[in-house]
Structure formats: structure tokens, C-alpha cells
C-alpha positions in Angstrom: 10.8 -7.9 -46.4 8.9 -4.6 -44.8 8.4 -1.9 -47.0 7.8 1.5 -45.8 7.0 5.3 -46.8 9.4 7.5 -45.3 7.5 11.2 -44.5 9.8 14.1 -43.1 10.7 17.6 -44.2 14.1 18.0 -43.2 16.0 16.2 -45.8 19.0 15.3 -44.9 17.6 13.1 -42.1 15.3 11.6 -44.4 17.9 10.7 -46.9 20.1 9.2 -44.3 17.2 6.9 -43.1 16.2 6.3 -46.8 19.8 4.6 -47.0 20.3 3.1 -43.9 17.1 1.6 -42.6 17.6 -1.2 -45.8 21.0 -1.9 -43.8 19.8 -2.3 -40.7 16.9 -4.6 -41.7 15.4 -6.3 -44.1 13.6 -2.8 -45.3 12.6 -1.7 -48.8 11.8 1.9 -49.4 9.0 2.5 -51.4 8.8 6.3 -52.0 10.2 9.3 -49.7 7.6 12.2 -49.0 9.0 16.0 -48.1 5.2 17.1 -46.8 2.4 15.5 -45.3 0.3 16.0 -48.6 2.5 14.1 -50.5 2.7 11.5 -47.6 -1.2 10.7 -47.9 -0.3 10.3 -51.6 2.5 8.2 -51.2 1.0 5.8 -49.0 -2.5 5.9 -50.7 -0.4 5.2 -54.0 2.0 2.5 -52.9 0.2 1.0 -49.6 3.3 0.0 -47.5 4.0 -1.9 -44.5 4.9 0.7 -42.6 4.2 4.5 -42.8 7.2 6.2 -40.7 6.2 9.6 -40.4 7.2 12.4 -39.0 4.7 14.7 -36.6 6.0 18.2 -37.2 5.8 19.2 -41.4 4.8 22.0 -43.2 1.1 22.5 -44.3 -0.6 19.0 -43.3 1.4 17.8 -40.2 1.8 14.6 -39.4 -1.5 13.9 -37.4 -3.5 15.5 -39.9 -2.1 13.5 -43.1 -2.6 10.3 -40.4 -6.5 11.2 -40.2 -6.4 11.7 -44.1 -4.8 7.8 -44.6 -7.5 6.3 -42.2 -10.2 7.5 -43.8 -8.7 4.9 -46.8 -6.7 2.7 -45.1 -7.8 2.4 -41.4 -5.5 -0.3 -40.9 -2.3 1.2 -42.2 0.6 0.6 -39.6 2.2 3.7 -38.4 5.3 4.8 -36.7 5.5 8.2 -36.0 8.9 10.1 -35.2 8.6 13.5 -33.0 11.6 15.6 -31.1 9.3 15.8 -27.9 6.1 14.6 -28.0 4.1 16.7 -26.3 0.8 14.7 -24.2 -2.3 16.3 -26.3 -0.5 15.2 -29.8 0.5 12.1 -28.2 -2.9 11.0 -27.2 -4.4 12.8 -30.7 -2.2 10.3 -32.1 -3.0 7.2 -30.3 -6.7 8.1 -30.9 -6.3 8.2 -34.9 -4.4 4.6 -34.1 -0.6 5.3 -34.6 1.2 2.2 -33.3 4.6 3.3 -32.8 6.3 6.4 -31.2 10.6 6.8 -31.9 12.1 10.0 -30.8 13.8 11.3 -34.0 17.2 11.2 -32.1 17.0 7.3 -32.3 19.4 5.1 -34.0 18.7 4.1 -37.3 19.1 0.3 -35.7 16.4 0.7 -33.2 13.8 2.8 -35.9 15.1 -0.8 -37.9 13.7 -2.7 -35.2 10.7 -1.0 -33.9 9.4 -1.1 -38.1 9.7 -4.8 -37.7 8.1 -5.2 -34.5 4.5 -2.6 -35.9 4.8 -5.2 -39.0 4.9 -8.1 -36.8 1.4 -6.3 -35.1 3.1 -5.1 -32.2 2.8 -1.7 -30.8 5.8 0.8 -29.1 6.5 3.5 -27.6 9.8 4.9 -26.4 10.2 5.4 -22.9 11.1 8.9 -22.8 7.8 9.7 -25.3 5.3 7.3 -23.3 6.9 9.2 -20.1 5.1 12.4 -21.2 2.0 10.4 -22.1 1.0 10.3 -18.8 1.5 13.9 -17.7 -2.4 15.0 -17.9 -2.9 18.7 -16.4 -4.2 20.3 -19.6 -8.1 21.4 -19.0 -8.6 22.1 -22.5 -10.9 19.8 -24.5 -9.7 18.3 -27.5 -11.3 20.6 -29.8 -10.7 23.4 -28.2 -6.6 22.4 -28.9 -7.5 22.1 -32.1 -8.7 25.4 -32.6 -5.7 26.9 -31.1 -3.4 24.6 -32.7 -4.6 26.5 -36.4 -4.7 29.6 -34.4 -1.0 29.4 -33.9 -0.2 28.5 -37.9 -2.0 32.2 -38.2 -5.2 31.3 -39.8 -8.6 33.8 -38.8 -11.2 32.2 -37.2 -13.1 31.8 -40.9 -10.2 30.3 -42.2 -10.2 28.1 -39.1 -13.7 27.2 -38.8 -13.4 26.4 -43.1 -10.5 23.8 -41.7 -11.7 22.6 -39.1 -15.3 21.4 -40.7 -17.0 23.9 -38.0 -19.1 26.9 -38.0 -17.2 30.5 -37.0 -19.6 30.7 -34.5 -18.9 27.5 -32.5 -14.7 28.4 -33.4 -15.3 31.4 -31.3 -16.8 29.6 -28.8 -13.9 27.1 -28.4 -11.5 29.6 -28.3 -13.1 31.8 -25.9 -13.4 28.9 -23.5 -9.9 28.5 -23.9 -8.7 32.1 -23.2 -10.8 31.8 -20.3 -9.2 28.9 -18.8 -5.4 29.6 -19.5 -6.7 33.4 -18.4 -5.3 35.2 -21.2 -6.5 38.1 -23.8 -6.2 36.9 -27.0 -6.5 33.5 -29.2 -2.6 33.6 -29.6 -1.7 34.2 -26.5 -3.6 31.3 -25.5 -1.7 29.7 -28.2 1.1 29.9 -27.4 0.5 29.1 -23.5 -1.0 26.1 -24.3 2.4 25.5 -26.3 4.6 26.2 -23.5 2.8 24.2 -21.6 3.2 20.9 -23.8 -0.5 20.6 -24.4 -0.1 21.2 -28.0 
């Protein structure tokens, strides 16, 4: 028996793994989270097999609820679900440890199967997600993507720096480097290029 934390916002698809996962394996559902918050309390709370989590939520995404459950559990097993990974989150992710990758488009058999394979201590990653993995062109540093990655939720660079555990001062910094080498004006036009670009 595997038991797992289920974390997505959209609902429906949640609910529909909630009740088929058990059918397709030999899976117990411990708790369902709507919000990455309530995914680091869920896991923290019930410790599961397997955390399936989805990367894109409201407030706390995915990555950052992941970094939140390490801190606790650095040897929770993780499978995170994404639409199109995109190769800065991807290797953010594989950084902070996540051992599986499933595009959300997967068949509840094969999300079945990859869950027992992470608790058997084996790693995955789909082949169209570990495809973008190796696309590397983005010149921006790490933290310089995380900057504009709370840029583009709309925070100012106070609120950013607060987040972000840095002074304004070396915020500005990172994002000035960053309009510099995507040549653009502003810290949300640099935003969003590095978003049409896949690097965020």
C-alpha cells in the first residue's frame, strides 16, 4: 500500500485522481490539498509515501511549498505534475530533489505507476518533460529568475526582497541585470520575456 497527498487547485482533476488512483493501484489517499499552503500542512501532518503535487497553484506554488517540506522532511518523495514544464522550473525542481515529473495530461494508470516506481526509490521523468530539460539557452542566473518570477505575481521590489529573504538593494540589482540581458525597459517586461521564452 502507497499513500499519498494529492496537491492541485483545479478540482475536478483532483477529485478524479482522488478516486481513481486507489483503482489503478494499490493507493490510499491520505488528505487532498486545494493550495500549496495547505499542501506543506498536509504532508507535514500526515507524512505520506508520496507527495503528488502540482507546479502551478495559487499563493505558494508548487516549487516553493516543495522547499517548505524539505526543510522538515528532506526525504519526502515527490512527483510533481505540470502542463509544460518549462527548463528553469524543471531544473529548480530537480535541485530541491523532486523525483518524478508526469505531464498533467497523463492517464491516471501511468500517474498509478510512476507513484509506485518514486516509492519503490526510483526516479522519472516523462519524455516529453525531460525533452525540455535539456533545452539550456536562458542567460539568467537562478536568482535573478527568481526575482522576476515574483515580479510577474505583481509584488514591488520591497515586497519582493521581504519574499525572497534579500535586501531591496541586491533585488534591484538582480533585476537590473536581467533587463539588461533580455534588453528590455522594465522588470515586467523582462517578466514576461523570460516567460515566453520557457525560462520561467
Amino acid at each position: 500500500m502507497t499513500t499519498v497527498v494529492l496537491a492541485d487547485d483545479e478540482v475536478l482533476l483532483r477529485k478524479a485522481m482522488a478516486a481513481l488512483l486507489p483503482m489503478e493501484g494499490d493507493i490510499t489517499v491520505l488528505a487532498e490539498a486545494e493550495d500549496g499552503d495547505t499542501a506543506v500542512d498536509a504532508t507535514l501532518l500526515h507524512r505520506p509515501d508520496v507527495l503528488v503535487i502540482d507546479l502551478e497553484m495559487p499563493g505558494t506554488d508548487g516549487l516553493g511549498a516543495v522547499a517548505r517540506i524539505r526543510r522538515t522532511l528532506p526525504a519526502q518523495v515527490i512527483l510533481m505534475l505540470t502542463r509544460h514544464a518549462r527548463p528553469g522550473v524543471l531544473r529548480k525542481a530537480l535541485k530541491l530533489g523532486v523525483q518524478g515529473f508526469v505531464t498533467k495530461s497523463a492517464e491516471p494508470a501511468h500517474i498509478a505507476a510512476v507513484i509506485a516506481a518514486l516509492h519503490g526509490g526510483r526516479r522519472w521523468i516523462d519524455p516529453d518533460v525531460s525533452a525540455l530539460a535539456v533545452i539550456d539557452d536562458c542567460p539568467l542566473t537562478d536568482r535573478e529568475l527568481d526575482a522576476l518570477r515574483v515580479t510577474g505575481e505583481g509584488y514591488s521590489v520591497v515586497d519582493i526582497a521581504a519574499r525572497l529573504h534579500l535586501a531591496p538593494g541586491t533585488v534591484r540589482n538582480y533585476l537590473s541585470s536581467a533587463m539588461q540581458k533580455t534588453q528590455t525597459q522594465t522588470r515586467h517586461e523582462a517578466a514576461r520575456y523570460a516567460r515566453e521564452h520557457d525560462w520561467l
